[in-house]
C-alpha positions as CSV (number, residue, x, y, z in Angstrom):
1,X,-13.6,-14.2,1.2
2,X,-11.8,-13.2,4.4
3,X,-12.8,-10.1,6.5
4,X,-10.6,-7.8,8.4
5,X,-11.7,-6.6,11.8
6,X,-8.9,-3.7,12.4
7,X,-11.2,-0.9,11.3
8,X,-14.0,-1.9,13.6
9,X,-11.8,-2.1,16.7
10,X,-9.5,1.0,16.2
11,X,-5.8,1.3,16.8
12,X,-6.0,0.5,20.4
13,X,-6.9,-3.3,19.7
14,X,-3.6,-3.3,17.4
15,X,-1.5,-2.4,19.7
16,X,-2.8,-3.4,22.6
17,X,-2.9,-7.4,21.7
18,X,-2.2,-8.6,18.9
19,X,-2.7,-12.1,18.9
20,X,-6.9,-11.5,20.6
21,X,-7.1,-9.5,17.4
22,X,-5.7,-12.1,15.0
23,X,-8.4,-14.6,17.7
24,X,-11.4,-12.3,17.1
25,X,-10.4,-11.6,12.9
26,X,-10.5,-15.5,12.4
27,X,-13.8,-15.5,14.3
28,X,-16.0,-12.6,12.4
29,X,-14.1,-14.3,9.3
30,X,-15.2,-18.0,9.6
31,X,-19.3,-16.5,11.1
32,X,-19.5,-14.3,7.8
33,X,-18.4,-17.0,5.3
34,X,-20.7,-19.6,7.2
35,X,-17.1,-21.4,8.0
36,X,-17.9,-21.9,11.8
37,X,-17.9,-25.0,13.2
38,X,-21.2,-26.9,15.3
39,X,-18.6,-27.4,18.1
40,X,-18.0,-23.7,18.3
41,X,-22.0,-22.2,17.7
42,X,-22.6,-22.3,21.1
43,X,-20.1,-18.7,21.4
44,X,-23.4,-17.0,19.1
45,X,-25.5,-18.2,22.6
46,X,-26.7,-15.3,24.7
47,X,-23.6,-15.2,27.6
48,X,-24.0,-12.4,29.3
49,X,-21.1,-10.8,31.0
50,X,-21.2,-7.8,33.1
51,X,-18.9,-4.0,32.3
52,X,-19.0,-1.1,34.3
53,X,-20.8,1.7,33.7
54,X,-19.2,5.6,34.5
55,X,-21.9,5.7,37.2
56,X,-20.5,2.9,38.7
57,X,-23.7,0.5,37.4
58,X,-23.3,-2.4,35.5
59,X,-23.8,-3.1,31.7
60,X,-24.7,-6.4,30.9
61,X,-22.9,-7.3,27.7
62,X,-24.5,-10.5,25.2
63,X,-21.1,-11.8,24.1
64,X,-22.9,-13.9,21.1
65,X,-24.5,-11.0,19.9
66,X,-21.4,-8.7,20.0
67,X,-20.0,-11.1,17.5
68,X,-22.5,-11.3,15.6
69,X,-22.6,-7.2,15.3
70,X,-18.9,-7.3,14.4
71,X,-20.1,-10.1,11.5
72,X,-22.7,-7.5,10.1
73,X,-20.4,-4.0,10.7
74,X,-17.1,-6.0,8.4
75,X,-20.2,-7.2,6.1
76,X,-21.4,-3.5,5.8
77,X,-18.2,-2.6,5.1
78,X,-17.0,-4.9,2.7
79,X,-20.3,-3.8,0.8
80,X,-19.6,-0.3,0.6
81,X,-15.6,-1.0,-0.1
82,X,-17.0,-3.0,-3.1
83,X,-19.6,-0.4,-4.6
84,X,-17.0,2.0,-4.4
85,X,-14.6,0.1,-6.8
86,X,-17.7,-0.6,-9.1
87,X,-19.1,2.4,-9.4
């Protein structure tokens, strides 16, 4: 099964960069069909990076996690997509 990411980023990912979406939609794909490769499990680690808050703070951001939360958002979805058509 492959999972698309478009409706969890929004139309500003589309246009905006085309080929990090196609990047991040192979990602979520290969973590939600258990397709990800031991080389590449160490991207689930906790690497924190920091974003700006509108206070002008920082936010520190778990990368790993993020994916992970994209993994279960497409998973939600594809569950309610597929109830839908079933019901």
């Amino acid at each position: 099964m492959v999972l698309l990411l478009p409706p969890l980023v929004g139309q500003a990912a589309l246009i905006g960069d085309p080929i990090c979406l196609e990047g991040l939609t192979c990602l979520v794909s290969d973590i939600c069909n258990g397709d990800l490769p031991e080389s590449d499990r160490a991207l689930l680690g906790s690497t924190l990076i920091s974003g700006k808050k509108s206070d002008g703070g920082v936010r520190p951001i778990a990368m790993g996690r993020s994916f992970l939360q994209a993994c279960r958002t497409c998973g939600h979805a594809v569950s309610i997509t597929l109830a839908t058509r079933h019901a």
